[in-house]
C-alpha positions as CSV (number, residue, x, y, z in Angstrom):
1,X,0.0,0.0,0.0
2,X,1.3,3.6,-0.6
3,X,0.0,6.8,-0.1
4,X,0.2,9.5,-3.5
5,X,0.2,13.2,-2.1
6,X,-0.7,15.8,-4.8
7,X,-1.0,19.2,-3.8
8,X,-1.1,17.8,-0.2
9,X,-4.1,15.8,-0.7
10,X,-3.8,12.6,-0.2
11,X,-4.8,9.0,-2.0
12,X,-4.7,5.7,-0.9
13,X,-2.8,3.3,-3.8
14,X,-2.7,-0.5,-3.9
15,X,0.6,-1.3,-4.9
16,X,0.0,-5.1,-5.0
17,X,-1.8,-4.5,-8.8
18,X,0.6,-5.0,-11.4
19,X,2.9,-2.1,-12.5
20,X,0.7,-0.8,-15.5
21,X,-2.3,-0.8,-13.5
22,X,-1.1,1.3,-11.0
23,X,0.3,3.9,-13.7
24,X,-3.1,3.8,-14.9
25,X,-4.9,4.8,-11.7
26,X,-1.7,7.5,-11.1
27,X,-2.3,9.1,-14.7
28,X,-5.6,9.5,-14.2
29,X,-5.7,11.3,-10.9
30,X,-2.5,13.7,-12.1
31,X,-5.2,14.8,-15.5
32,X,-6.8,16.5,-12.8
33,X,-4.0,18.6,-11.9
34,X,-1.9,21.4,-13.3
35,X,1.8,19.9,-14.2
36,X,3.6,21.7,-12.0
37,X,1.6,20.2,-9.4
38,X,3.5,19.0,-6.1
39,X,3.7,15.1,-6.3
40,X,5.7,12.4,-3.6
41,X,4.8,9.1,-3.2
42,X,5.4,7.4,0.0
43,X,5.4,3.8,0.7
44,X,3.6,2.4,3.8
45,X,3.8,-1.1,3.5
């Protein structure tokens, strides 16, 4: 599990799902932000 902060809000990722999955669910949150937006990634277990 790991925890994607944009613009210090925060969303929950599963990162058990295979890699292109995840990059899916990531890409399709960051569309709804500017591209200078503030991202970190932070895993929690």
């Amino acid at each position: 599990m790991g925890k994607l902060i944009v613009n210090g809000k925060e969303y929950l990722i599963n990162t058990r799902l295979a890699d292109h999955v995840i990059d899916g669910i990531i890409e399709g949150i960051l569309k709804h932000y500017p591209q200078d937006a503030t991202v970190d990634f932070i895993e929690l277990f």
